[in-house]
N, C-alpha and C positions, 0 to 999 in steps of 0.2 A: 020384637020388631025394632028397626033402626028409627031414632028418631032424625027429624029431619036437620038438624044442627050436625049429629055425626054421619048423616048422608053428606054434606056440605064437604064436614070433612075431609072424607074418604074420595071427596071428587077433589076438592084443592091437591091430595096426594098424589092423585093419578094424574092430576095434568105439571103436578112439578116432576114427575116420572115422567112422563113424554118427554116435558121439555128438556130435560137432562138425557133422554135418548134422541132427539132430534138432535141437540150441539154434538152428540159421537157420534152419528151417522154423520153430519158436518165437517167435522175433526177426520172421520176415516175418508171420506171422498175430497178432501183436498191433499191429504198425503196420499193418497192415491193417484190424484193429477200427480204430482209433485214426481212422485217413481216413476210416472209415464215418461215425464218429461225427462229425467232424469236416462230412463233406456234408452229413448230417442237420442239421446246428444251423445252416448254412450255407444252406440251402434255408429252413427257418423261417425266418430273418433275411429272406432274399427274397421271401416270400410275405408276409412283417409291413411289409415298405417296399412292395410294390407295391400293398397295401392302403391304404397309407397316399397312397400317389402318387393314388389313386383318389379317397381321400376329400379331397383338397387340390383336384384337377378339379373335383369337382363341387362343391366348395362356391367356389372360383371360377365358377363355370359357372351355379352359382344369383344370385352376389353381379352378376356381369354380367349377367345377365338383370333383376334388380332395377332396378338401375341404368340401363339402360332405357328398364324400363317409366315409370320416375318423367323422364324425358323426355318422354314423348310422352302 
């Protein structure tokens, strides 16, 4: 049988166990925010260049059509 001084023990272990898994569950869900945020601003950059890749098309697309028409 355990006596109750290494019952003591064996509970002081298990809660400096927890507490060293509750700071990595802590640790992973803030760098978890962090890459969200991270994709979000990353995804806006993508949608602000592909906008932009658009409007460089067409305004090639109109300047060759001009160019053209002033041939013919």
């Amino acid at each position: 049988m355990f006596s109750f001084s290494k019952l003591l023990e064996q509970k002081e272990q298990l809660e400096q166990k927890h507490l060293h898994l509750l700071q990595i569950l802590d640790t992973e869900r803030q760098s978890k925010w962090q890459y969200v945020q991270q994709t979000e601003e990353l995804a806006a950059e993508v949608r602000k260049l592909k906008s932009e890749v658009l409007h460089v098309r067409l305004s090639c697309s109109v300047a060759s059509h001009s160019l053209i028409a002033s041939f013919v």
